[in-house]
N, C-alpha and C positions, 0 to 999 in steps of 0.2 A: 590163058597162061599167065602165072605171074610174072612179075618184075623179076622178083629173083631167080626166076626160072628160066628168062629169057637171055639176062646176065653168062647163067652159070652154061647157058647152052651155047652161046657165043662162046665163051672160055673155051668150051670142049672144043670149038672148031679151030683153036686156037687163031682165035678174032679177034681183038679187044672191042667193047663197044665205043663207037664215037663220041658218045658222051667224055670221054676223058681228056680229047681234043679239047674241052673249052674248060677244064684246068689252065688259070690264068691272062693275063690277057685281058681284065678288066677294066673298065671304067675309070675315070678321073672326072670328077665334076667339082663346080666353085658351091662354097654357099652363100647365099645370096640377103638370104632373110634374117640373118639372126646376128645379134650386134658382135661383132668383129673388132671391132674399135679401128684403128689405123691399119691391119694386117688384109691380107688375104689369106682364107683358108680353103681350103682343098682336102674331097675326102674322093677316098680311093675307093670304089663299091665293092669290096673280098663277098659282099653278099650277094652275087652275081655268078659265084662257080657253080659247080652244078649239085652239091649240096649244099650248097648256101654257105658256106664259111673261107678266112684265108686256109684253115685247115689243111685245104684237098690237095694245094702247094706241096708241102710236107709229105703228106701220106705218101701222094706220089713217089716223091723225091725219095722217100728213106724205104719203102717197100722195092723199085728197083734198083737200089743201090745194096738193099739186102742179096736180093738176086744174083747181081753182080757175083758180089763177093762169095756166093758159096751158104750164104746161112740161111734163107729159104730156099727151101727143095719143093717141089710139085707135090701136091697133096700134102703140104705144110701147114700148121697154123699158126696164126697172126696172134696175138695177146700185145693187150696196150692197157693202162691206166691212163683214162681220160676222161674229161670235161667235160666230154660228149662232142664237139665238131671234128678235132683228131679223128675219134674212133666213127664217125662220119664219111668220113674220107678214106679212113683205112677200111671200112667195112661196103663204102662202093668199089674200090679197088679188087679188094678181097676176092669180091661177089663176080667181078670182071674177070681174074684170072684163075678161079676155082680153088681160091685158100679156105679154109676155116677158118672162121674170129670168132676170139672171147675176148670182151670189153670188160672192163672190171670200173663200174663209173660211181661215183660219190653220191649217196642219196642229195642232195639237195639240188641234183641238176633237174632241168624242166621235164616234163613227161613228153613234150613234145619231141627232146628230143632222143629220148628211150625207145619210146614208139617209132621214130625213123629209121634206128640203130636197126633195131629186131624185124622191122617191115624190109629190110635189108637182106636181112639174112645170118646178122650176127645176134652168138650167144653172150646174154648179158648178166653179169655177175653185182649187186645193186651190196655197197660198203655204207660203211659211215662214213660220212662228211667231218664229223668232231674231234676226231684224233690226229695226233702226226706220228709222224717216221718213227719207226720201232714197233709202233702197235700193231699186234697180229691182222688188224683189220684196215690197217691204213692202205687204199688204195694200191700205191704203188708196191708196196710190200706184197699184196696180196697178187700181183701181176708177175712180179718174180719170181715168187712160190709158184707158182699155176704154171709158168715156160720149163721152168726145174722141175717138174712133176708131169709135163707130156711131149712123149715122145715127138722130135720134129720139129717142137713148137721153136717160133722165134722173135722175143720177146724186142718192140720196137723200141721202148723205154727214149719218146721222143724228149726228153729231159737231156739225154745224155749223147744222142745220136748226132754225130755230125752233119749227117747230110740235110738235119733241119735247118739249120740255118745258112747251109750250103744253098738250099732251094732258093731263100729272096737274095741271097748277095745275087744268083744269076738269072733271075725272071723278077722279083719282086720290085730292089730298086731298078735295072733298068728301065723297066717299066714307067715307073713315075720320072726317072729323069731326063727318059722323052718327052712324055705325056707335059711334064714342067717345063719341056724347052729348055731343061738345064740349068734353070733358076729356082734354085729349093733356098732357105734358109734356113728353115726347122722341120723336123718329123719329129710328132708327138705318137708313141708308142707304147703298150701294155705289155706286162711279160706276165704268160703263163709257163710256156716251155725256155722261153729267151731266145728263141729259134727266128724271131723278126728284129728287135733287138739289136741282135748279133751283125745276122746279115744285112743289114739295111746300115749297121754302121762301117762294116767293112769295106760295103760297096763307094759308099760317099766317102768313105776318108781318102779311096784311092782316086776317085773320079776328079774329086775336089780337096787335093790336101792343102793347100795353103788358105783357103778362106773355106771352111768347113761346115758343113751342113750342122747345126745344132742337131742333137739328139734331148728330147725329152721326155722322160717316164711318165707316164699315167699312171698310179698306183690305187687303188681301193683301199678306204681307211679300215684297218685292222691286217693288212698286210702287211709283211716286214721290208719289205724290196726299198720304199719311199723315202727309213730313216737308214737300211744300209747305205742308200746312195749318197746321201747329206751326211751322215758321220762316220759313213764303215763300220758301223756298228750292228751286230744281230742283236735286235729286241724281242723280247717276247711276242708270237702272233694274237692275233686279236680272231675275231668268226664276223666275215662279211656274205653279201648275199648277192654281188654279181658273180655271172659262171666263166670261167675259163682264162681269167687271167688276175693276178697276186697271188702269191707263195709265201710259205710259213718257212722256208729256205731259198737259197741262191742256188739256182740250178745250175748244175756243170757246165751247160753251153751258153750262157747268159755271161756276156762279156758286157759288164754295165761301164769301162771305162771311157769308154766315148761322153757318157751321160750326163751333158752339161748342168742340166736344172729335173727338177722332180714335182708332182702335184699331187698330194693327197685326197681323194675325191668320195667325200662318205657315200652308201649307197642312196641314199635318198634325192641327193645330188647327182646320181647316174640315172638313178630312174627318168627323173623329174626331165632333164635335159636329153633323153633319149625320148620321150614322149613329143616333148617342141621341136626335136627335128622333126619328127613326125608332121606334127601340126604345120610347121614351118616354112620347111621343107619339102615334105613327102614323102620322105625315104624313110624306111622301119628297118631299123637297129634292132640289134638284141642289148642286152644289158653293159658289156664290155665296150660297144659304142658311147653309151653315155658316157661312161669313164673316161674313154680318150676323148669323144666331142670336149664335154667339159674341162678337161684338163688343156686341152686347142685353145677353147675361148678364156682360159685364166690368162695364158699365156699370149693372147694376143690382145687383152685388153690392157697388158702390163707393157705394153712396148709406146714409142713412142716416135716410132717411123716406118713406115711398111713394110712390112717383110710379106714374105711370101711360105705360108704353111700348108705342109701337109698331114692329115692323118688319115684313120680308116674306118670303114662300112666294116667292120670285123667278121660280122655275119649277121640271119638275117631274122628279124623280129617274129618272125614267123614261129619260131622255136619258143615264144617268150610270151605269145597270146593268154594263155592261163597263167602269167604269172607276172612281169611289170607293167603290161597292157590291158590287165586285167582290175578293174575298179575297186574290187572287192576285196580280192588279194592283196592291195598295196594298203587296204583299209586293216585289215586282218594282220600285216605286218608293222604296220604303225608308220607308213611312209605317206599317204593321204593325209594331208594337212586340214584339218578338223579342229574349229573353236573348243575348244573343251567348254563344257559344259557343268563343270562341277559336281554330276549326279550322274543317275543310272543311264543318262543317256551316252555315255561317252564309253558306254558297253557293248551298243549298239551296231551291230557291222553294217547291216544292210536298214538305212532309215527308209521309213512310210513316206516321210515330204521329202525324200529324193528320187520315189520312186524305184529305190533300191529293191524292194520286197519282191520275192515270187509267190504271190497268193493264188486261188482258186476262190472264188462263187460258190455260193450254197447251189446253187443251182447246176455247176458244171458235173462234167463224168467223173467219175473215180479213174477210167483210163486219162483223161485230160490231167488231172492230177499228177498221176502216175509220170508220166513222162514230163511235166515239170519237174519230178522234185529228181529226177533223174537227170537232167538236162543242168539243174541247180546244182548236183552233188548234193541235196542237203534232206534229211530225215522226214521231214513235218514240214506242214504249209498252214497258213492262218489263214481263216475265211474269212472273206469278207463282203458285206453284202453292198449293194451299189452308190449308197452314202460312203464305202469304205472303213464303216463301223466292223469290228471286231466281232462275231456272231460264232466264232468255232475256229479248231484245231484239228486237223489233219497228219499223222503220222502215218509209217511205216506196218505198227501194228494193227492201227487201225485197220489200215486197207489187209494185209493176208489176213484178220478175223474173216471180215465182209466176204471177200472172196476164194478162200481155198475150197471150200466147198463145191462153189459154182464160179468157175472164171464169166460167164457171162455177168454176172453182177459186177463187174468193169464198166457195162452202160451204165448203172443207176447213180442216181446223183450224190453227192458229195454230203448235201445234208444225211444220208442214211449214214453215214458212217464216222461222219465228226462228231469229236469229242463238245461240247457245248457248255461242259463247266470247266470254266475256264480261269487258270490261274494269273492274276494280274496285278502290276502292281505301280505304283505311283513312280515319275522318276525320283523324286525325295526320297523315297523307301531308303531304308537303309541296308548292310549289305548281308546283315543276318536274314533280314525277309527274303531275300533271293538264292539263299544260301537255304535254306528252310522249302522253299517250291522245289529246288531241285532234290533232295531229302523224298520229299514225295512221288519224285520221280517224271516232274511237270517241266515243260518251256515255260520260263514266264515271258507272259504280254505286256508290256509295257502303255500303260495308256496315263492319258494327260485329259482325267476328265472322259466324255467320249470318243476322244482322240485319237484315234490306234498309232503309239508313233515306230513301232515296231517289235521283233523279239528278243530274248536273250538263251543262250543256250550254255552247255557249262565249256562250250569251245569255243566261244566268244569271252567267257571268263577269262577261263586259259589263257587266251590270247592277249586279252587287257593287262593280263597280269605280267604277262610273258615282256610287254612289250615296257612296262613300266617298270621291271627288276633293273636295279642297280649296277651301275655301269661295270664293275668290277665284277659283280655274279655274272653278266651277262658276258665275261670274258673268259670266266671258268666254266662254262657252256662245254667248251669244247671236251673236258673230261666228266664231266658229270652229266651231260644230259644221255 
C-alpha cells in the first residue's frame, strides 16, 4: 500500500497519523566550527519536522484554524502558492485529513521538491517564476483564480493568513527561549511569507521588553525586503535563485518593524556558505540556510562582545541535491568559482582533469551507455579508450539506429555504434569554429593536442552566455525570458 493510501485510510478512520505529533519541538544546536568571531551562534534544526521544513508549523496552524472557523468543510480542497515547503506541509496534512490539494509552485523550485509534493498526493500546477503580481501567470494570482473557480476550495494564501505567524509567536519562539535558557540577543531571520518574522518578534518583544532581543533580516540580493528595511523604500525586484524566502513585495503579515539591522546575501554567498556548514558542521541546509547562516556570521563577526545568536536549519538540503549540492549545476549557473581561462575552455561545464566527464569505452555495452547518459541527464557520451584519448562519440541517435530493430543489440559494444569522426577543436579556436560544428549538427571535442579536455554543447553555450549578460539584461530576465 502506498504512503498516501495509508494517510488517506487513517483519515477515514478519523485517525490522524502520528507523524504530525513531531510537528515542532526541534533541536537547538551551537556551531562550533565556523568563525563566529566574539558571538555565539545557534541554529534551530526546522529540518528535523517530518517534511523536512519550518513549513509544517504553519501548515498546521492555518489548516486548523481554517477548520475552526467554518471555511474548510470535509471533502474540501486546500490551493496554496508556494515555494514548495508550505505546500509540503500543507500536502502532508491534507493527505492526513482527507482534503484535496492543488499547489500552484514557481518553475525554478528544485524537482526534489515537486517530486515530494505529488509522491504526496498533491495536484501540482508548475507557473513562471519571472513575473510579478498582476500577471495572469504569477503564482499567487494563479492560486486565487483556481479557489474562485472550485467549488469548496479554501484558498490558504499563507502571505496574508494570520494564523502563520500565530504558529511561532506560540511554539516557535518559546521554543528557543527555553532551549536559550532565556538568553537570546539576536534572531537572524528570512521572510518568505513574514509568518517567522512576525511571530518571533511578537514573542520576544513581550517576553523581553525592556532589553530586547535584536531582530535581523536575511535578505537575498535581488530581493526588495533588504532596502525596504534600511530606507522604507520599494525598489524595483531583481531575479535570485535561493527558494522560498525574499519577495518582489512586503507581505501583509510581515511586520518588519521590529527589524533592527538587515544583510544583503548574493546567491553565490548562500550556496557557498551552506555547503561549509555541510563540510563544517555536518548539517545539510537547503539554500535559504545559507542565507541566514551567512547573514548570522556577518553579523557576528561585526560585534565586538559576545552575544548570543540564534538562527535556522529552515529545511532540509535534501530537497537541493540536484541543485546547490550539485557540482555541475553551480558550474552551469556560474556559482563554482573557476579561473577563467580566456578561451573555449571556460565553455566547458564538465572538465576531463576534473574528472567531471561521463564517458563510456569503446569497449563497454551500449545498455552500460545507456544508463549513463540517463543517470547524467545528458544526450551523448565521448569515448574514450584507456589512455583517455578521444576515439568516438555516442548520442541518443546513435543508440535507437543500432537498436530499434533488435533491443538485444544493447549487449554489443559501443564501438559498433559511435560516431568516430569527430568534430574537434582547439581551446584557441575562435567562436565562429564552434558556432560552425554546431550548424552541422555536431558536440564539439575540445582537445589540446591529444588531450581530450572535454565537450561543449549549444547548452553549455547557452549557459556561458546566460551567465555573462549584463547586469541590467539580466534584471529584465524576469519579463522577457
Amino acid at each position: 500500500m502506498l504512503a498516501t493510501e495509508i494517510l488517506a485510510a487513517e483519515a477515514s478512520r478519523g485517525k490522524p497519523p502520528a507523524i504530525l505529533q513531531l510537528i515542532g519541538d526541534t533541536p537547538l544546536i551551537e556551531v562550533t566550527r565556523m568563525d563566529v568571531g566574539p558571538c555565539q551562534l545557534f541554529l534551530k534544526l526546522e529540518n528535523q519536522n517530518p517534511t523536512g521544513s519550518i513549513k509544517d508549523r504553519v501548515a498546521l496552524a492555518m489548516i486548523e484554524a481554517a477548520e475552526r472557523e467554518g471555511l474548510l468543510q470535509p471533502g474540501g480542497t486546500i490551493i496554496e502558492a508556494t515555494a514548495g515547503n508550505t505546500g509540503l506541509g500543507l500536502a502532508l496534512i491534507a493527505s492526513a485529513k482527507g482534503y484535496r490539494i492543488i499547489l500552484v509552485i514557481p518553475d525554478k523550485m528544485s524537482q526534489e521538491k515537486i517530486s515530494h509534493v505529488r509522491a504526496l498526493g498533491a495536484e501540482v500546477r508548475i507557473v513562471r517564476s519571472d513575473v510579478m503580481r498582476g500577471h495572469p501567470e504569477y503564482y499567487q494570482d494563479v492560486a486565487a483564480r483556481l479557489a474562485a473557480e472550485i467549488p469548496g476550495a479554501y484558498y490558504v494564501n499563507q502571505f496574508s493568513n494570520p494564523a502563520n505567524p500565530e504558529a511561532h509567536e506560540r511554539s516557535t519562539g518559546p521554543e528557543i527561549w527555553e532551549q536559550m535558557r532565556h538568553d537570546v540577543d539576536a534572531c537572524v531571520v528570512g521572510v518568505g511569507s513574514g509568518g517567522t518574522i512576525t511571530g518571533l518578534s511578537r514573542f520576544f518583544n513581550r517576553v523581553r521588553p525592556r532589553r530586547g532581543v535584536e531582530m535581523i533580516l536575511a535578505d537575498p540580493e535581488g530581493s526588495i525586503l533588504y532596502e525596504y528595511v534600511k530606507t522604507r523604500q520599494l525598489v524595483e525586484a531583481g531575479s535570485w535563485a535561493v527558494e522560498g524566502i525574499g519577495e518582489d513585495f512586503v507581505p501583509d503579515i510581515a511586520d518588519l518593524s521590529y527589524v533592527t539591522d538587515a544583510f544583503e546575501i548574493p546567491d553565490a554567498e548562500s550556496f557557498e556558505v551552506g555547503r561549509e556548514l555541510l563540510r563544517k558542521e555536518g548539517i545539510l541546509g537547503g539554500s535559504s540556510t545559507g542565507t541566514l547562516v551567512a547573514a548570522a556570521l556577518r553579523y557576528c563577526r561585526q560585534q565586538t562582545r559576545r552575544k548570543r545568536v540564534v538562527t535556522f536549519v529552515c529545511d532540509t538540503g535534501n530537497k537541493y541535491l540536484s541543485k546547490m549540492y550539485n557540482n555541475f549545476w553551480m558550474a552551469e549557473q556560474g556559482f563554482a568559482q573557476r579561473q577563467p581561462q580566456g578561451n573555449l575552455i571556460d565553455l566547458i561545464t564538465h572538465r576531463a582533469e576534473a574528472g567531471e566527464v561521463i564517458s563510456v569505452g569503446p569497449g563497454d555495452s551500449l545498455l552500460t551507455a545507456f544508463k549513463r547518459m540517463r543517470q547524467a541527464d545528458v544526450s551523448q557520451v565521448p569515448v574514450l579508450d584507456e589512455s583517455g584519448r578521444a576515439v568516438g562519440i555516442l548520442d541518443e541517435s546513435d543508440l535507437l539506429v543500432k537498436v530499434h530493430g533488435d533491443p538485444a543489440q544493447f549487449n554489443d559494444p559501443v564501438r559498433s555504434a559511435m560516431t568516430d569522426r569527430l568534430e574537434t577543436v582547439s581551446p584557441t579556436a575562435k567562436m565562429q569554429d564552434l558556432l560552425a560544428v554546431f550548424e552541422r549538427g555536431r558536440v564539439a571535442i575540445v582537445m589540446e593536442g591529444a588531450k581530450f579536455l572535454g565537450l561543449i554543447t549549444r547548452t553549455d553555450l547557452l549557459s556561458y552566455l546566460r551567465r555573462n549578460m549584463p547586469k541590467a539584461a539580466a534584471n529584465e530576465e524576469r519579463e522577457f525570458s
